[in-house]
C-alpha positions in Angstrom: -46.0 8.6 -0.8 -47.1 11.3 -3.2 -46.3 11.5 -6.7 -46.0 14.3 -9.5 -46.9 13.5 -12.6 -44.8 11.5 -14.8 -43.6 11.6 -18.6 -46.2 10.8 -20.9 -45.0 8.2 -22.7 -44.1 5.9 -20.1 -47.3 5.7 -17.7 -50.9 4.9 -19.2 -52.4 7.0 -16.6 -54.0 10.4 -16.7 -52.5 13.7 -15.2 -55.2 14.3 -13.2 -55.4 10.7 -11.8 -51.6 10.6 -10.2 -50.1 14.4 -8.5 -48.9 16.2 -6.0 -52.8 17.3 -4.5 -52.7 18.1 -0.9 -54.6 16.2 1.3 -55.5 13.2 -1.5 -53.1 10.4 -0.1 -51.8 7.4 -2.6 -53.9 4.8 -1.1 -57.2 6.2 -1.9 -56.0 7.7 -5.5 -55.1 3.7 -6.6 -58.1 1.9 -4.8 -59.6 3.3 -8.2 -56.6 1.9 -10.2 -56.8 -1.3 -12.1 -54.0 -3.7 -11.7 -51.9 -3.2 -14.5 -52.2 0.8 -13.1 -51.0 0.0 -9.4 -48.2 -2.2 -11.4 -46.8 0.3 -13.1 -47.1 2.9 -9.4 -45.3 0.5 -8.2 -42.2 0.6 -10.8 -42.4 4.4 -10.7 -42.0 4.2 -6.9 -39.1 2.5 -6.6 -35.3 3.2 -8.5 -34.5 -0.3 -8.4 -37.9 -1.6 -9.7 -38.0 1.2 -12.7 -34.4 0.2 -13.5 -35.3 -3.2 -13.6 -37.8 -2.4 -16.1 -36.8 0.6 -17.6 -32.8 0.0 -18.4 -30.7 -2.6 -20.3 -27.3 -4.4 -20.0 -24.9 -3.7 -22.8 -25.5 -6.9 -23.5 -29.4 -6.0 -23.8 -30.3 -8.2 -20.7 -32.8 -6.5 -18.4 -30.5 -4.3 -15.7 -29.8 -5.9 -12.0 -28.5 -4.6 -9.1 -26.5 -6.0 -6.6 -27.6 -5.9 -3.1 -25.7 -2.9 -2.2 -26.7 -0.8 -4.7 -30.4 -1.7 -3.8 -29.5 0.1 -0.4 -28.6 2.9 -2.2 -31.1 3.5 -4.7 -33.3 3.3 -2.3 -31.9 5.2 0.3 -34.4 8.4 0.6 -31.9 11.0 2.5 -31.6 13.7 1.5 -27.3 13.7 2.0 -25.6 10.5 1.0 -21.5 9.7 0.5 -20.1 7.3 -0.4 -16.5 5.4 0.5 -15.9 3.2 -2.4 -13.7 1.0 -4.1 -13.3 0.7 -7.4 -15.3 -1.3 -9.7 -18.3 -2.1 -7.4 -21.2 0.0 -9.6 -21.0 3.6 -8.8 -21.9 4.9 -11.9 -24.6 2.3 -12.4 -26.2 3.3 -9.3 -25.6 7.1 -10.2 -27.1 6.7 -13.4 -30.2 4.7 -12.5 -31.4 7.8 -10.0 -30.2 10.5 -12.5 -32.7 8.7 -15.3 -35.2 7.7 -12.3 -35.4 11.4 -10.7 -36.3 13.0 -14.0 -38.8 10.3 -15.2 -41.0 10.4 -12.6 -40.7 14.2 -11.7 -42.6 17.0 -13.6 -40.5 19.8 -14.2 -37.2 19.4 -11.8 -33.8 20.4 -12.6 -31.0 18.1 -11.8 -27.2 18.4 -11.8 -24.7 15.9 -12.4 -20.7 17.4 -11.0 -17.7 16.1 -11.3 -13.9 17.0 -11.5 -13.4 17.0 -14.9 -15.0 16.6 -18.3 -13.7 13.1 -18.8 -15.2 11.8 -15.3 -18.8 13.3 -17.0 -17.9 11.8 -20.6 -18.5 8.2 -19.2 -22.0 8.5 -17.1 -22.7 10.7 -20.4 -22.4 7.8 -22.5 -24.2 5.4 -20.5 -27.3 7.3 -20.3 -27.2 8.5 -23.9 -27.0 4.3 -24.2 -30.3 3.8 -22.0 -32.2 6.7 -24.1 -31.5 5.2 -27.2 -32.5 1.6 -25.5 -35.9 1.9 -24.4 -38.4 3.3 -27.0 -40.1 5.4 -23.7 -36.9 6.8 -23.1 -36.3 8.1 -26.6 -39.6 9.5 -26.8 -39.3 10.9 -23.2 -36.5 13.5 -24.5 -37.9 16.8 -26.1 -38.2 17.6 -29.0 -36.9 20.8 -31.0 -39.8 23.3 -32.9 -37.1 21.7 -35.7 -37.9 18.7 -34.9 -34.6 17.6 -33.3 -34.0 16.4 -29.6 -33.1 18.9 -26.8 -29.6 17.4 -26.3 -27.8 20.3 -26.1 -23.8 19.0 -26.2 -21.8 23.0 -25.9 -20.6 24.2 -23.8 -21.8 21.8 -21.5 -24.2 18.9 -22.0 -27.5 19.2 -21.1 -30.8 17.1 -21.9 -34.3 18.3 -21.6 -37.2 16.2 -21.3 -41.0 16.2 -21.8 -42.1 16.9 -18.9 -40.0 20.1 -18.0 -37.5 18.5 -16.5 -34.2 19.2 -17.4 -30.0 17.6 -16.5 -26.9 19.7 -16.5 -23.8 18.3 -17.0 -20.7 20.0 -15.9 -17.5 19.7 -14.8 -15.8 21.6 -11.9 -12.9 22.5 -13.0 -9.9 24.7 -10.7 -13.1 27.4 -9.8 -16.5 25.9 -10.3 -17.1 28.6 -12.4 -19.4 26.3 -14.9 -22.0 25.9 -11.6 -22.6 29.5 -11.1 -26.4 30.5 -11.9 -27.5 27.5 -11.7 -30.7 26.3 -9.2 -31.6 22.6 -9.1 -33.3 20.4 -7.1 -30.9 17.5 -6.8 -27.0 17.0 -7.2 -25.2 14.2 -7.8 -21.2 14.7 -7.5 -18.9 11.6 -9.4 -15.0 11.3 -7.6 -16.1 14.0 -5.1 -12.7 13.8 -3.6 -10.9 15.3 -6.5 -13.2 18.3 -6.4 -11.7 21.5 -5.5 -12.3 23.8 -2.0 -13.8 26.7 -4.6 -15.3 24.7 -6.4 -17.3 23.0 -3.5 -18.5 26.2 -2.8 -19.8 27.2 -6.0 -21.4 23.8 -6.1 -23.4 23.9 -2.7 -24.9 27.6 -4.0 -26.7 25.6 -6.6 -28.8 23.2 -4.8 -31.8 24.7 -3.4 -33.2 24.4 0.1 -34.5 20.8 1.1 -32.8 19.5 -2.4 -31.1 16.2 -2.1 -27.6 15.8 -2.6 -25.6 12.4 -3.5 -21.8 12.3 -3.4 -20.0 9.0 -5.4 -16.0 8.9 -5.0 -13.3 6.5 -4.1 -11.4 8.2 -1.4 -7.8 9.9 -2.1 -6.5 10.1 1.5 -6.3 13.9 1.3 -7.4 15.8 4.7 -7.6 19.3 3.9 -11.0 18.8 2.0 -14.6 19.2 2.1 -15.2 15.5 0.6 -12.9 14.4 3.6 -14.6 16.0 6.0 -18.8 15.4 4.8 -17.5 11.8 5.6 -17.2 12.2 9.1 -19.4 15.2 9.6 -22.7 13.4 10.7 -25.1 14.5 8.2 -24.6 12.5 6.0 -25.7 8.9 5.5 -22.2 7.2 4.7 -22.0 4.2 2.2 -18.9 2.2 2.6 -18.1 -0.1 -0.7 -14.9 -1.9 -0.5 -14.2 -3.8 -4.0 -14.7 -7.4 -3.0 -18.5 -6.5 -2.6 -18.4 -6.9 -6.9 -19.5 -10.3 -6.7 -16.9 -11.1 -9.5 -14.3 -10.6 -7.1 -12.0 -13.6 -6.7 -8.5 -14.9 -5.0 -7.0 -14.1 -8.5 -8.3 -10.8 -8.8 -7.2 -9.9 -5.0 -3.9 -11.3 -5.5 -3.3 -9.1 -8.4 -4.6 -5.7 -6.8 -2.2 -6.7 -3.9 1.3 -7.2 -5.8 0.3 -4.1 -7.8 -0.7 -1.4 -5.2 2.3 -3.0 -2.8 -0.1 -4.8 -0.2 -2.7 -3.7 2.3 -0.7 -1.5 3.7 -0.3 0.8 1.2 -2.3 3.6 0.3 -3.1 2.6 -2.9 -4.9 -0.2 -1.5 -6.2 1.5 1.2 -7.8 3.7 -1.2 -8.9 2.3 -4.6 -9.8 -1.2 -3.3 -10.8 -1.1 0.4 -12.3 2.3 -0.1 -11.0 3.7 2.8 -9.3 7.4 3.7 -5.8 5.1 5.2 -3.1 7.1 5.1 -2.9 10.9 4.6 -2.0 12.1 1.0 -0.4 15.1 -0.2 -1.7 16.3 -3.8 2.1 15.4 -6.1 1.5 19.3 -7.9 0.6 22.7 -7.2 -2.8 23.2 -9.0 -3.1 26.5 -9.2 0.4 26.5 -11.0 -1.0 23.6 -13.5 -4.0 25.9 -14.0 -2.0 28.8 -15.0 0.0 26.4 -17.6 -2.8 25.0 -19.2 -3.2 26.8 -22.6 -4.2 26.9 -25.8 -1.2 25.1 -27.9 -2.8 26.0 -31.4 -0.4 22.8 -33.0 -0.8 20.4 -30.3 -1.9 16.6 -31.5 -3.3 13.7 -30.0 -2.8 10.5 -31.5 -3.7 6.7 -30.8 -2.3 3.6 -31.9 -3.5 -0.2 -30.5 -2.2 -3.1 -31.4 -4.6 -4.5 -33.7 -3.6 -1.6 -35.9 -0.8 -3.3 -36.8 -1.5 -6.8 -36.4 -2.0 -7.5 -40.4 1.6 -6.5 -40.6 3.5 -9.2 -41.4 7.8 -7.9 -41.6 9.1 -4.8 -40.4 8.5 -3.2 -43.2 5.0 -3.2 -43.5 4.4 -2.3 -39.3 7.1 1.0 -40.2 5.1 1.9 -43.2 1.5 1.4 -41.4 3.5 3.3 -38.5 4.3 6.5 -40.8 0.9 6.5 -42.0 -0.6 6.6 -38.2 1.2 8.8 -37.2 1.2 11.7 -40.0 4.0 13.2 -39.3 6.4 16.3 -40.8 9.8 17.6 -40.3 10.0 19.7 -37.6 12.7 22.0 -36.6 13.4 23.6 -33.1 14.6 22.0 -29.9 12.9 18.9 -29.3 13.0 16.7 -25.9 11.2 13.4 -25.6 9.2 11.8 -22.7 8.0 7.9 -22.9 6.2 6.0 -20.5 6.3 2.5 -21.8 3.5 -0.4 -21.3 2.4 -3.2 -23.0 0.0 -5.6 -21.4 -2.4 -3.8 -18.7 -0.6 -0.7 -18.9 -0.7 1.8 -21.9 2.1 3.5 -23.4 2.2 7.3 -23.2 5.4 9.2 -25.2 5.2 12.8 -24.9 7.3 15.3 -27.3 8.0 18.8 -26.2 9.3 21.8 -28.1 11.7 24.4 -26.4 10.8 27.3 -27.2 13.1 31.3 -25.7 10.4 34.0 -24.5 12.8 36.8 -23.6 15.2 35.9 -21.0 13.2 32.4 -20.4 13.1 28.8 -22.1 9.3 27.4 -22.3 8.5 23.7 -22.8 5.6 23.1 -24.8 3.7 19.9 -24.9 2.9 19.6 -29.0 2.4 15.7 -29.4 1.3 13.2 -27.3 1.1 9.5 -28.3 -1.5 6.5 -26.6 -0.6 3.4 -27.3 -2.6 0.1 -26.3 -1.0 -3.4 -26.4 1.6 -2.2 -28.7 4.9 -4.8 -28.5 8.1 -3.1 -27.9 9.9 -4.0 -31.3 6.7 -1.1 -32.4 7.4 1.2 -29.9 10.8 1.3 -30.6 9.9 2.0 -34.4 7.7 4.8 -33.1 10.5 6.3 -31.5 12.8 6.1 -34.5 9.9 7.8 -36.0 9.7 10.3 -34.0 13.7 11.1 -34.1 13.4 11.3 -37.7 10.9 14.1 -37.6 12.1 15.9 -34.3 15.6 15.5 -34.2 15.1 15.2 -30.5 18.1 17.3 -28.4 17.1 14.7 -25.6 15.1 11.3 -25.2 14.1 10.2 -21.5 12.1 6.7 -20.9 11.1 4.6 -17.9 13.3 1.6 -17.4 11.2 -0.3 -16.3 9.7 -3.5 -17.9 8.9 -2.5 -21.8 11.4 0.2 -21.8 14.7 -1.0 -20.9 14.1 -3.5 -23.7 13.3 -0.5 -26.0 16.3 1.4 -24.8 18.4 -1.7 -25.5 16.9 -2.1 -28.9 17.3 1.2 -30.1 21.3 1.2 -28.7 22.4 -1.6 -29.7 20.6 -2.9 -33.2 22.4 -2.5 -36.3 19.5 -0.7 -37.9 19.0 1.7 -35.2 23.0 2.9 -35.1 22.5 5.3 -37.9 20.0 7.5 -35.6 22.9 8.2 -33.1 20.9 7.9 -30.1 23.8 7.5 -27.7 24.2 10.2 -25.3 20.9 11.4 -26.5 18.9 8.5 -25.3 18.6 7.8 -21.5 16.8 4.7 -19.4 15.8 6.0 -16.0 15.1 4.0 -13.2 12.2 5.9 -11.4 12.7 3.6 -8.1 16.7 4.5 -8.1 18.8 7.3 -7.8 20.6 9.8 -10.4 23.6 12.2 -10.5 22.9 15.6 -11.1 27.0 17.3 -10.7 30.2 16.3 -9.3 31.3 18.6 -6.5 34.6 18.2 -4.5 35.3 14.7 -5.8 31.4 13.5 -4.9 28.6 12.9 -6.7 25.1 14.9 -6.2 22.4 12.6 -6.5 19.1 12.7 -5.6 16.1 10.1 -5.8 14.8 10.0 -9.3 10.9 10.1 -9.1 11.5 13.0 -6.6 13.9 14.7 -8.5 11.3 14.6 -11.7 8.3 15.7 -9.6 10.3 18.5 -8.1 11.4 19.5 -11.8 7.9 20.0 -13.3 6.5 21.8 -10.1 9.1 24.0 -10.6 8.7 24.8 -14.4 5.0 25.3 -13.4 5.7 27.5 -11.0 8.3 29.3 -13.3 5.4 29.5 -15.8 8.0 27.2 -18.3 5.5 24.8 -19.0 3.1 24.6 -20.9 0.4 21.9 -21.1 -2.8 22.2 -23.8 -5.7 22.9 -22.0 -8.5 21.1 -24.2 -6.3 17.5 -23.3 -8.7 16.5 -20.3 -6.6 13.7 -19.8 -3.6 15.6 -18.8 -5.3 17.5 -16.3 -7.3 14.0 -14.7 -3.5 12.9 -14.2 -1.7 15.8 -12.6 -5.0 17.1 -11.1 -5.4 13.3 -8.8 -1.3 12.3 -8.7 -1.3 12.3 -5.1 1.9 11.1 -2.5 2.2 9.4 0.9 4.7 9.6 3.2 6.3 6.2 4.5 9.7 6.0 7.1 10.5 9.9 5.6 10.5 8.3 1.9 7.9 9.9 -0.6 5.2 7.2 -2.3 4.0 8.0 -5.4 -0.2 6.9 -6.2 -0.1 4.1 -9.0 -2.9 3.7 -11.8 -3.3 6.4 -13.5 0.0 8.5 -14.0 1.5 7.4 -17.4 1.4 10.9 -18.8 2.8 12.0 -15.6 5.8 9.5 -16.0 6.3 10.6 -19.6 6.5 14.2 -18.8 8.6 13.3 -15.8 11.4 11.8 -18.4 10.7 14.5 -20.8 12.1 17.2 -17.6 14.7 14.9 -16.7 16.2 14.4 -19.8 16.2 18.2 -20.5 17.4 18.9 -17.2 20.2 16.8 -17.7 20.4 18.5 -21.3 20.8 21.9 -19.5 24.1 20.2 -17.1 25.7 18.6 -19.5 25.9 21.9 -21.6 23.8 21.6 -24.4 21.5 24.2 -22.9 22.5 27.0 -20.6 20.3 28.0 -18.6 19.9 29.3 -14.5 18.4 26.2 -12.9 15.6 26.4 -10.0 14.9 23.9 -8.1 12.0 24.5 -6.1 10.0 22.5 -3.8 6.9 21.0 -4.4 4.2 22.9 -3.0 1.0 21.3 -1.7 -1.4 21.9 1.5 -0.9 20.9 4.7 -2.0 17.6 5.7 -4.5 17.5 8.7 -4.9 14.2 10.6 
């Protein structure tokens, strides 16, 4: 094995001693090493040793790797992809060679892909952890003429090093556009499966010939994709990680992934825990559509409330007064139309407010405030949306009936001090897994399957160009970019996990739909189908 030369600060041996010299092999270069010398070779030669010695726990423990993600790191092809569950060290492993490859490389250039910005946020944060951990770490990063470090953090992150080396960080986006130009030696892509067909191709222009390329995703079930089809094209070395390899994994833990994804049979299962392709998926939403309804909303907010916020409040007074304070808000006047996804214990709460706003002959939906909410008890989130009706004056408030909100819908019709806000007729419960009526024609009702019904809604106001979504909320776009459906005895089967915002803007579009029916909107209604690709099995 040869070796270029390493950063500085880390290896206590001279340039000249340790490179890339043809014809001088590693065996005669360390007979002239002392021990502590062929030591530290040793480290450098190996991802999982240099980790070892290198990295730290958050708990500041020296890092370990599990078994599997030895074979990994020390897996030396040049194409690797992987078929993983969830939470069985992905990023730990992706992290360690990121931080590994530019260590012990002298001037390289490395690229770390993925979807979106908030899939790179997290391995951004992990390394910035281990820089800051290790003093050879921090003094391996370069420094300014200014005397500041080379982390460069717009409009992409980047890092530069000592010894020439240098990581891009960037996501992919609809296009790829944020790859073009760039020339590295090494790619590593996180939740490949989500990445876009032109996007692929912008990404595979950027590795250069004999570079090494390393692919990390839990598989989606879609077909029609370049992820889908490296995994059974041959040339790559395929890791398969189902979740019960994290050693933690119990009978509890299986039990609960079971009743929540529906069983083994089900493709969330199939995909997120046994890290398998199962069966096919269909992307829920036209992206190019989404893409060309992301924009700027100049007034758009983001807010967060958890429960520990309001845990010193001890009557309803005090959690409605810390409640106004959180949330800042002013009367507004317009058209308003309110969509709530409501959680408690595992699952957040997302509530969504939109504003209706006429461009010529058209009515636009505009996403302006979106609220998080972590272990927040419904007596609060039915405060919150008292709140919000005081402000907004809502035309129309639509929430998931299910667990949290039917006891929030029942709070806010029938307490005493909730009467004065007028909510009924305004206010509707929807039961995603049920059916609703949409007209009454020749004495029979029109009904339709709710979840459908919503999904079908928003594709077609994106399609319509009647909905708009601010483009700098990265969450958003995570969410409607991976919502993905399965087909099952000709019903539809909607992915679980992450899809709150989803299910809040799918109550917002009911509820104004309904608005528009029942008169207090006139408007032509299209329906149109949801468009996705075809599915190839």
């Amino acid at each position: 094995m040869l070796f270029t030369f390493t950063l500085g600060p880390c290896l206590k041996v001279k340039e000249n001693v340790i490179s890339n010299r043809p014809g001088i092999s590693l065996e005669k270069v360390m007979a002239k090493f002392s021990t502590k010398e062929k030591r530290m070779v040793q480290i450098l030669s190996s991802p999982v040793l240099w980790g070892q010695h290198y990295l730290r726990n958050r708990d500041g423990s020296p890092r370990g790797y599990w078994s599997h993600q030895v074979e990994d790191l020390e897996c030396s092809d040049s194409n690797i992809i992987h078929l993983d569950g969830r939470d069985v060290g992905k990023s730990v492993c992706l992290t360690t060679d990121v931080l590994h490859f530019v260590f012990t490389n002298y001037g390289v250039q490395g690229l770390i892909a993925a979807p979106h910005q908030g899939h790179l946020d997290t391995l951004i944060e992990e390394i910035e952890f281990q820089l800051d951990s290790n003093p050879d770490l921090t003094a391996s990063v370069g420094i300014t003429k200014y005397g500041k470090p080379k982390i460069h953090r717009k409009p992409y992150f980047r890092l530069e090093f000592t010894n020439g080396s240098i990581l891009y960080f960037r996501p992919a986006g609809a296009y790829g556009d944020a790859f073009r130009s760039l020339h590295v030696e090494r790619i590593w892509v996180d939740e490949g499966a989500w990445l876009t067909e032109k996007a692929w191709k912008a990404l595979r222009q950027c590795l250069k010939a004999g570079g090494t390329l390393r692919i990390y995703s839990t598989p989606n079930g879609l077909r029609d994709t370049t992820y889908y089809r490296l995994t059974n094209s041959g040339q790559f070395r395929v890791f398969h990680w189902p979740s019960w390899l994290n050693p933690d994994w119990s009978d509890d833990r299986k039990q609960e992934l079971l009743d929540f994804y529906g069983g083994r049979d089900s493709a969330g299962w199939q995909h997120e825990v046994a890290g398998e392709h199962g069966k096919p998926s269909y992307g829920a939403f036209n992206i190019e559509c989404l893409n060309l309804c992301r924009q700027e909303v100049i007034d758009y907010r983001r807010l967060m409330i958890r429960g520990e916020d309001l845990s010193t409040c001890e009557t309803e007074e005090d959690s409605l007064d810390r409640l106004k304070i959180l949330l800042n808000l002013m009367p507004q006047t317009g058209a308003y139309w309110i969509g709530g996804d409501l959680g408690y214990t595992n699952d957040p709460t997302e509530i969504v407010v939109f504003r209706e706003d006429e461009f010529g002959d058209r009515q636009v939906m505009t996403l302006v405030l979106r609220i998080h909410m972590e272990h927040v008890s419904y007596p609060h989130i039915a405060q919150v949306i008292s709140l919000l009706e005081r402000y907004f004056t809502p035309v129309g408030i639509g929430i998931d009936n299910g667990g949290n909100g039917l006891a929030v819908v029942q709070e806010l019709l029938t307490l005493d001090k909730y009467k004065p806000l007028q909510l009924q007729g305004r206010l509707r419960g929807y039961d995603f897994g049920g059916m609703t009526t949409l007209a009454v024609r020749d004495d029979r009702d029109v009904r339709k399957r709710t979840k459908e019904l919503m999904t079908t809604l928003i594709n077609g106001a994106l399609q319509r160009r009647q909905l708009v979504l601010p483009a700098d909320d990265l969450e958003i776009e995570d969410q409607f970019t991976t919502h993905t459906y399965t087909l099952s005895n000709g019903n539809i089967i909607y992915s679980k996990g992450n899809d709150h915002i989803v299910d809040a803007v799918r109550c917002a579009m009911l509820a104004h739909e309904q608005g528009i029916l029942d008169g207090v909107r006139e408007e032509t209604v299209c329906v149109v189908p949801v468009l996705t690709a075809p599915i190839f099995i």
